[in-house]
KOLGU-4560 file (N, C-alpha, C; in nm, 3 decimals, padded with zeros to 5 digits):
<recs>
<n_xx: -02.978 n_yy: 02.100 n_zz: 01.321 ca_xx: -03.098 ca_yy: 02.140 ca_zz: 01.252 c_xx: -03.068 c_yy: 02.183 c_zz: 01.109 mol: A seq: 1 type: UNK>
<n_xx: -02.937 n_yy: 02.257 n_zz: 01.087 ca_xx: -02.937 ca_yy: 02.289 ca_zz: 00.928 c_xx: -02.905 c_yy: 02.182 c_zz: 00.879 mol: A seq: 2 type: UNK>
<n_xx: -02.812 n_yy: 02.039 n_zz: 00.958 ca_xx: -02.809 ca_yy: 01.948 ca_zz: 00.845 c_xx: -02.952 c_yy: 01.872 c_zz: 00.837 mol: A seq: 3 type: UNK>
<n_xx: -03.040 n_yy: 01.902 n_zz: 00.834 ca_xx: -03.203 ca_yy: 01.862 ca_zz: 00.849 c_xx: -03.227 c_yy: 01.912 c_zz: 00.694 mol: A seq: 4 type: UNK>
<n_xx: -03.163 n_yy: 02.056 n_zz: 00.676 ca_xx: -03.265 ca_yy: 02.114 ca_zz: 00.608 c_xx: -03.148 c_yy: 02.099 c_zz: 00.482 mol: A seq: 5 type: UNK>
<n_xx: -03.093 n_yy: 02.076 n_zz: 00.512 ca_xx: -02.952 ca_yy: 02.008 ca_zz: 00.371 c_xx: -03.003 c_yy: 01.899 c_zz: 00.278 mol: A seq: 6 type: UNK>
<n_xx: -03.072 n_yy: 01.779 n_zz: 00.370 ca_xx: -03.083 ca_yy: 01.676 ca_zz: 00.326 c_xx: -03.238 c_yy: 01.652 c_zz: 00.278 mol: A seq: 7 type: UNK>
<n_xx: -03.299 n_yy: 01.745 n_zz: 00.294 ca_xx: -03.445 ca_yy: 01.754 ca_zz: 00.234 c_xx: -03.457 c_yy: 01.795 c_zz: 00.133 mol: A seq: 8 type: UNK>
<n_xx: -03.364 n_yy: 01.841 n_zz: 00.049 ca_xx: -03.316 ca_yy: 01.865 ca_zz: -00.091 c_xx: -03.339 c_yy: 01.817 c_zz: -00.201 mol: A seq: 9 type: UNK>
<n_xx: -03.216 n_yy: 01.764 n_zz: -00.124 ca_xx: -03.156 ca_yy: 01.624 ca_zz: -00.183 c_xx: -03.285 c_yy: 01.554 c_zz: -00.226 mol: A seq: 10 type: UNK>
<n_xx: -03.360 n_yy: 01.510 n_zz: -00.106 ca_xx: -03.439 ca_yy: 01.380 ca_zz: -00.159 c_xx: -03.542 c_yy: 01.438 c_zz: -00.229 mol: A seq: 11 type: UNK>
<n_xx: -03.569 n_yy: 01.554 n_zz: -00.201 ca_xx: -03.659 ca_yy: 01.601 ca_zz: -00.289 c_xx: -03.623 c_yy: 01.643 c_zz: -00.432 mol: A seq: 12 type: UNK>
<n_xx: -03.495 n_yy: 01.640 n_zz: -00.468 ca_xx: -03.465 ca_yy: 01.617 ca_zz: -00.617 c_xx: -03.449 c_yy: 01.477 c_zz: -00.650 mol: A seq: 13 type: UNK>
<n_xx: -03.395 n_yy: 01.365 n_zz: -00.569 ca_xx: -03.392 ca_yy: 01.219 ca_zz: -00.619 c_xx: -03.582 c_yy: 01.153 c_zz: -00.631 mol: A seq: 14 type: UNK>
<n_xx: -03.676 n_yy: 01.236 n_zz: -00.564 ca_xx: -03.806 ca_yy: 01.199 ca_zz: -00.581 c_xx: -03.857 c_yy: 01.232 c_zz: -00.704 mol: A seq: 15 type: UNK>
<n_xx: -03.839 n_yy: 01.397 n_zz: -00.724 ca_xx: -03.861 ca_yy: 01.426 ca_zz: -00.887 c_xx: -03.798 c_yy: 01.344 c_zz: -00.990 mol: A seq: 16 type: UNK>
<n_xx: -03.664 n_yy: 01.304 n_zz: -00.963 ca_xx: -03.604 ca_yy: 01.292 ca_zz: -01.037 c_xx: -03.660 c_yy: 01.155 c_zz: -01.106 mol: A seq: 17 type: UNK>
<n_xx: -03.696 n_yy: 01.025 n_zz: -01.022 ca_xx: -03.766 ca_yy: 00.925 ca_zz: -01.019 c_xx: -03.914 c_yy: 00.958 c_zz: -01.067 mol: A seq: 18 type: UNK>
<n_xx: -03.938 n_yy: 01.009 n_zz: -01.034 ca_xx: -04.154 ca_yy: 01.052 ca_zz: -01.112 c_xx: -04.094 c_yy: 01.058 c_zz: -01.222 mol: A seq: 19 type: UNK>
<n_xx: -03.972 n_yy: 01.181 n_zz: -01.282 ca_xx: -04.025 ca_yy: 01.192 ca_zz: -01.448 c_xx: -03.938 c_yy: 01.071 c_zz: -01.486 mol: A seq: 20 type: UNK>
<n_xx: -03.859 n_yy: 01.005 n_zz: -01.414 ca_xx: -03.809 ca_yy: 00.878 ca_zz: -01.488 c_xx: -03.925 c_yy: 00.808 c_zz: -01.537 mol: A seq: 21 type: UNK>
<n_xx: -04.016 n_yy: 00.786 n_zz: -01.420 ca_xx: -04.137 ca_yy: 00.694 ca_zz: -01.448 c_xx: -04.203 c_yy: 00.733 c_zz: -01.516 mol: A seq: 22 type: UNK>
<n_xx: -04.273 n_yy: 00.831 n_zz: -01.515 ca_xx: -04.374 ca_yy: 00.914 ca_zz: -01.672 c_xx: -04.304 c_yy: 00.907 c_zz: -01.776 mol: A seq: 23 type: UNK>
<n_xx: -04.201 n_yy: 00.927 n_zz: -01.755 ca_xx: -04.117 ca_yy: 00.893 ca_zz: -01.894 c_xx: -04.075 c_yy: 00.757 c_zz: -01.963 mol: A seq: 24 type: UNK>
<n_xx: -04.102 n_yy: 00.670 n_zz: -01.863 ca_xx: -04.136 ca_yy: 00.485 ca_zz: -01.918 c_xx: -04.195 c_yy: 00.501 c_zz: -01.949 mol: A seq: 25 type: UNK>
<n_xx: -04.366 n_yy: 00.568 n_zz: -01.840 ca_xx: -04.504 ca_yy: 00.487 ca_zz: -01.915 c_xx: -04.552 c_yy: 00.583 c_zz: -02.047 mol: A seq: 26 type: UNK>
<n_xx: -04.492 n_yy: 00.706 n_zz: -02.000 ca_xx: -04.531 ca_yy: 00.770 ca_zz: -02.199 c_xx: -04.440 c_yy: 00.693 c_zz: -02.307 mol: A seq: 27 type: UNK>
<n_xx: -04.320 n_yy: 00.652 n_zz: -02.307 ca_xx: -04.226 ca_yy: 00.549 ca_zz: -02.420 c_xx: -04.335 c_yy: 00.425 c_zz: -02.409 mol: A seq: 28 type: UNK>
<n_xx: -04.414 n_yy: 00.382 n_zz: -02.334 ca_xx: -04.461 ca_yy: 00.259 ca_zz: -02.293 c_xx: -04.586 c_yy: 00.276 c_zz: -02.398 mol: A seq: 29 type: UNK>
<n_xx: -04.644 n_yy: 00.372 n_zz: -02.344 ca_xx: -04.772 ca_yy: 00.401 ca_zz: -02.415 c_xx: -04.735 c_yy: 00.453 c_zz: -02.571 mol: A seq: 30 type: UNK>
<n_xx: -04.644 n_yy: 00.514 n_zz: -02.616 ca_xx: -04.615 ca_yy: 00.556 ca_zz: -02.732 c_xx: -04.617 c_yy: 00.364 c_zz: -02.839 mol: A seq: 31 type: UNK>
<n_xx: -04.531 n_yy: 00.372 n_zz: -02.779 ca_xx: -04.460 ca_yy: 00.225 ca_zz: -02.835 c_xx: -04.581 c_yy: 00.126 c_zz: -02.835 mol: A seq: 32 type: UNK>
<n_xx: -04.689 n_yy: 00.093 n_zz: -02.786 ca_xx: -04.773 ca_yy: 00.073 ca_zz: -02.774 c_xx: -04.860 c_yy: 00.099 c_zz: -02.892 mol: A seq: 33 type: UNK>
<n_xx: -04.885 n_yy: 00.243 n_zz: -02.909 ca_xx: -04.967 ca_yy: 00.278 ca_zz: -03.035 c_xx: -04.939 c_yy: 00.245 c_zz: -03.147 mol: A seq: 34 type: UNK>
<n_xx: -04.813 n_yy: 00.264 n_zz: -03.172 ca_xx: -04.737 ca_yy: 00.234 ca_zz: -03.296 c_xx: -04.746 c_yy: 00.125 c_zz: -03.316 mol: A seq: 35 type: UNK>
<n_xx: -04.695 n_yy: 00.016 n_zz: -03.192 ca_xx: -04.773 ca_yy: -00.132 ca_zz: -03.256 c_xx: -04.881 c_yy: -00.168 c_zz: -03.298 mol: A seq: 36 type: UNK>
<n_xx: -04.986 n_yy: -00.085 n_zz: -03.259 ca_xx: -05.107 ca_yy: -00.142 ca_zz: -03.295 c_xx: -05.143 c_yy: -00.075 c_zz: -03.414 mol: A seq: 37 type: UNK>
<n_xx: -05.090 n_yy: 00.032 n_zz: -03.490 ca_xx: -05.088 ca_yy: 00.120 ca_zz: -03.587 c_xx: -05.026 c_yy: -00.014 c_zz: -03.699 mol: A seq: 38 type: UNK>
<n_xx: -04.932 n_yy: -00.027 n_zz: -03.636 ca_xx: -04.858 ca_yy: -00.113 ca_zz: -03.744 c_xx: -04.922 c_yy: -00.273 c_zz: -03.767 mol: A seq: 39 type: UNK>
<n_xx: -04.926 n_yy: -00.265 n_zz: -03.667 ca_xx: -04.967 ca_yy: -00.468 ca_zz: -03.626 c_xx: -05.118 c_yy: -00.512 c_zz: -03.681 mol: A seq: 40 type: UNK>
<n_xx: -05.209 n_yy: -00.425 n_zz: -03.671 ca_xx: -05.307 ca_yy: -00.404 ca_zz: -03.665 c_xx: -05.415 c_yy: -00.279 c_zz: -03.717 mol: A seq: 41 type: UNK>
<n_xx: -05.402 n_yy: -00.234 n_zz: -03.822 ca_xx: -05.449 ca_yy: -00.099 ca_zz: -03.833 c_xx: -05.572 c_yy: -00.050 c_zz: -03.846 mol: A seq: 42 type: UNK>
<n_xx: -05.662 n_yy: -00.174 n_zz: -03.866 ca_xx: -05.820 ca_yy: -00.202 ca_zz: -03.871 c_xx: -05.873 c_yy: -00.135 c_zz: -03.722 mol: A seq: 43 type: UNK>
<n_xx: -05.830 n_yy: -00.196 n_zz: -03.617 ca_xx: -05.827 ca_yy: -00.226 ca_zz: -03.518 c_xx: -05.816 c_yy: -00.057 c_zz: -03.424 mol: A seq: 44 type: UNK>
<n_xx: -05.656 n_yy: -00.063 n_zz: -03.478 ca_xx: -05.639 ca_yy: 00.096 ca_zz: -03.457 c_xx: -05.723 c_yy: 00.209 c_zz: -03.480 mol: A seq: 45 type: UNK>
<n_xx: -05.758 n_yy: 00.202 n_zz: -03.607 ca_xx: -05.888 ca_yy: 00.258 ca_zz: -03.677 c_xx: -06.006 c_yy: 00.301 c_zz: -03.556 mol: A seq: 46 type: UNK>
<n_xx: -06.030 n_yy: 00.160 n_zz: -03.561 ca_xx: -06.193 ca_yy: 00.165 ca_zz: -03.465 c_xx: -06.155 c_yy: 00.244 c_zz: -03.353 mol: A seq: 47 type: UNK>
<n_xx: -06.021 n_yy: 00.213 n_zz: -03.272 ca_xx: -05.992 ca_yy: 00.252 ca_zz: -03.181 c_xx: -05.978 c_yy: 00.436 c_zz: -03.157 mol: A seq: 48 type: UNK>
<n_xx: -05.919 n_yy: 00.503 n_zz: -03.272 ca_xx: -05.905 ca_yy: 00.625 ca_zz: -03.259 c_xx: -06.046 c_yy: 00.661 c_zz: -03.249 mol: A seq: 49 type: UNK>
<n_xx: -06.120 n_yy: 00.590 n_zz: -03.372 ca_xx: -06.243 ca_yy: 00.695 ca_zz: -03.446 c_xx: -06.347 c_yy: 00.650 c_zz: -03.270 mol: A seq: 50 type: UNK>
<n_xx: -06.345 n_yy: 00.566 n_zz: -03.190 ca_xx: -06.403 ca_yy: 00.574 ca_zz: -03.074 c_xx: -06.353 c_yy: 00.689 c_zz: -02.993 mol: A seq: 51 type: UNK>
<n_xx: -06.240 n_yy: 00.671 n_zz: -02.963 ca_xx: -06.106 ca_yy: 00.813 ca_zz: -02.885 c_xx: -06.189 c_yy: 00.933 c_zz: -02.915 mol: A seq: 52 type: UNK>
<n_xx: -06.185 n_yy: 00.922 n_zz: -03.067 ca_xx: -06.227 ca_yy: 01.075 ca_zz: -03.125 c_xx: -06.368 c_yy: 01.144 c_zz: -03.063 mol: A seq: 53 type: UNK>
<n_xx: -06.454 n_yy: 01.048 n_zz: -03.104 ca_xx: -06.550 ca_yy: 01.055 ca_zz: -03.002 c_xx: -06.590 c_yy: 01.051 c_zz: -02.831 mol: A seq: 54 type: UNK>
<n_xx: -06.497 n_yy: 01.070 n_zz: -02.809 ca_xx: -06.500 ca_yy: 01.083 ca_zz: -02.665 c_xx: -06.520 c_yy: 00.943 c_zz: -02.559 mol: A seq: 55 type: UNK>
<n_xx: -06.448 n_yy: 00.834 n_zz: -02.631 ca_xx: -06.453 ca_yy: 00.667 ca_zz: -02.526 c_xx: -06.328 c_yy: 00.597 c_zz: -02.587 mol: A seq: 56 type: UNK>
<n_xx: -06.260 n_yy: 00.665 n_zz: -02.439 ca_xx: -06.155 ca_yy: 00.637 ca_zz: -02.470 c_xx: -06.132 c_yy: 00.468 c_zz: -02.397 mol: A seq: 57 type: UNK>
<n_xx: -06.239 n_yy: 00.381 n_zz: -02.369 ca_xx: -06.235 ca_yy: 00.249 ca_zz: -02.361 c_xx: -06.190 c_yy: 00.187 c_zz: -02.433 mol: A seq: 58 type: UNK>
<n_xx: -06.293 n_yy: 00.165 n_zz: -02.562 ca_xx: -06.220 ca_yy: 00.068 ca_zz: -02.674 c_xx: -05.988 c_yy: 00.090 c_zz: -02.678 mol: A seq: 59 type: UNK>
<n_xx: -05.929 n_yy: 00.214 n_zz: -02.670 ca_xx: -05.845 ca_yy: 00.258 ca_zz: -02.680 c_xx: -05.755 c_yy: 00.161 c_zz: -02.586 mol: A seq: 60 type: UNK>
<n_xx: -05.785 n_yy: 00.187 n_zz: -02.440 ca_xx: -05.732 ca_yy: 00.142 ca_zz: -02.330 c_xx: -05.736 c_yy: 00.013 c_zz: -02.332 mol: A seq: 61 type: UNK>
<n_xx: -05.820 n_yy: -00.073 n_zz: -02.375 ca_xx: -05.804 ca_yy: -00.219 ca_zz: -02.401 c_xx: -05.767 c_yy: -00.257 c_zz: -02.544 mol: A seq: 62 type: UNK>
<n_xx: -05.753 n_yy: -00.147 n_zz: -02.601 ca_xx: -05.611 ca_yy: -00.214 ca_zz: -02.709 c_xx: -05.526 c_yy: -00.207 c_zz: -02.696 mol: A seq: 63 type: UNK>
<n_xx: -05.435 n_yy: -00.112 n_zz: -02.612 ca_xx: -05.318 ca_yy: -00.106 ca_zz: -02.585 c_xx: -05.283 c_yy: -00.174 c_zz: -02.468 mol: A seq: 64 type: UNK>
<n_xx: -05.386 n_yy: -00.166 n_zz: -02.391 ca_xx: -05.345 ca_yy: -00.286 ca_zz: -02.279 c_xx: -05.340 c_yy: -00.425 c_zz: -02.355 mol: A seq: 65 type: UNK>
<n_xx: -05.407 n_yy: -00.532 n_zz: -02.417 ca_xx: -05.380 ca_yy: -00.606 ca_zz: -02.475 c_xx: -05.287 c_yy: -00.607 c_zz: -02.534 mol: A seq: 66 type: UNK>
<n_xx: -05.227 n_yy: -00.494 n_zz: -02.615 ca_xx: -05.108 ca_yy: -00.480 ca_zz: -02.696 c_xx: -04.977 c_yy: -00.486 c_zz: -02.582 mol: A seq: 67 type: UNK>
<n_xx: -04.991 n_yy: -00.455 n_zz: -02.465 ca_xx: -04.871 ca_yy: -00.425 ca_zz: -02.367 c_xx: -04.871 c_yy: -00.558 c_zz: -02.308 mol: A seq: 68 type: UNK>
<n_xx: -05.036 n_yy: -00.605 n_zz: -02.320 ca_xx: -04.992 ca_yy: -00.806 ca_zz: -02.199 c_xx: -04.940 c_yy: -00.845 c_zz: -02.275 mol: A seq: 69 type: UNK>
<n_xx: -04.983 n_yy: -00.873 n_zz: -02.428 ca_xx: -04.887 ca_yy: -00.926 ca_zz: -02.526 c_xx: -04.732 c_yy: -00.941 c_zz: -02.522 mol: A seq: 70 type: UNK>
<n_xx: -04.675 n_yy: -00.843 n_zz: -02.527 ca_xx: -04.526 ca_yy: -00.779 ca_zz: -02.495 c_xx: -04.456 c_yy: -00.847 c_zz: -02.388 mol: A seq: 71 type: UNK>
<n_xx: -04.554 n_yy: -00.848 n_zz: -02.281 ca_xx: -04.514 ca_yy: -00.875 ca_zz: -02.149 c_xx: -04.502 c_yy: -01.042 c_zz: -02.109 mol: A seq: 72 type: UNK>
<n_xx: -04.596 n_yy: -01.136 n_zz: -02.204 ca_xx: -04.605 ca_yy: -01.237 ca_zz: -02.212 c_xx: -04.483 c_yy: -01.260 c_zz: -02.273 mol: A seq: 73 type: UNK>
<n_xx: -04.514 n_yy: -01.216 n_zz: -02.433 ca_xx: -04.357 ca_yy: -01.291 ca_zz: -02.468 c_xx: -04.239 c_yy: -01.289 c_zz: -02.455 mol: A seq: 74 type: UNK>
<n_xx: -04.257 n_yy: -01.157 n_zz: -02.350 ca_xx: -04.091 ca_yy: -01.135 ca_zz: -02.278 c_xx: -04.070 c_yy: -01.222 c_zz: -02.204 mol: A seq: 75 type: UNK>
<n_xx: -04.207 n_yy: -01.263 n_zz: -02.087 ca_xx: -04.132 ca_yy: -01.355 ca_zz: -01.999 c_xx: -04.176 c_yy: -01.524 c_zz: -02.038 mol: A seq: 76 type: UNK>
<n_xx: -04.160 n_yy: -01.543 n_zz: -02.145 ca_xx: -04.185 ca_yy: -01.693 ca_zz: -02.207 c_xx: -04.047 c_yy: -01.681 c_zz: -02.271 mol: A seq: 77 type: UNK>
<n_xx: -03.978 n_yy: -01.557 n_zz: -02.309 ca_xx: -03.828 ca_yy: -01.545 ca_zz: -02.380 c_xx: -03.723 c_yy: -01.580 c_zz: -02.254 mol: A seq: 78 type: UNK>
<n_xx: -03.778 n_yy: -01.497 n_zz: -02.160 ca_xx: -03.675 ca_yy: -01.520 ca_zz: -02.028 c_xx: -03.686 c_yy: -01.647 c_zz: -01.941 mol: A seq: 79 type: UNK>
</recs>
């Protein structure tokens, strides 16, 4: 029974440990994201905050999603 309670630890630090790995992709994901469209596009960006700002954050989410299929396309047309 204590090696029960040994090993519940454990996985419960390799579980955390994995979540902030992953929040920590999709915030680099989402960062990296903005900046492209800041840079790539700044018209665009524009509309996009000054909607954000106002409280719809739609227009936002489908620019950066477009900005991320993008990415994702030409990675796997590279590979």
């Amino acid at each position: 029974m204590s090696s029960a309670r040994l090993v519940f630890p454990m996985n419960a630090a390799r579980w955390s440990v994995s979540l902030i790995g992953i929040a920590g992709v999709v915030a680099a994901t989402l960062a990296g994201a903005t900046i492209w469209l800041l840079v790539s596009d700044p018209v665009k960006g524009a509309d996009t905050v000054s909607a954000l700002s106002q409280g719809n954050p739609a227009p936002f989410m489908q620019a950066i999603g477009a900005v991320i299929y993008d990415a994702l396309r030409g990675l796997f047309r590279f590979l």
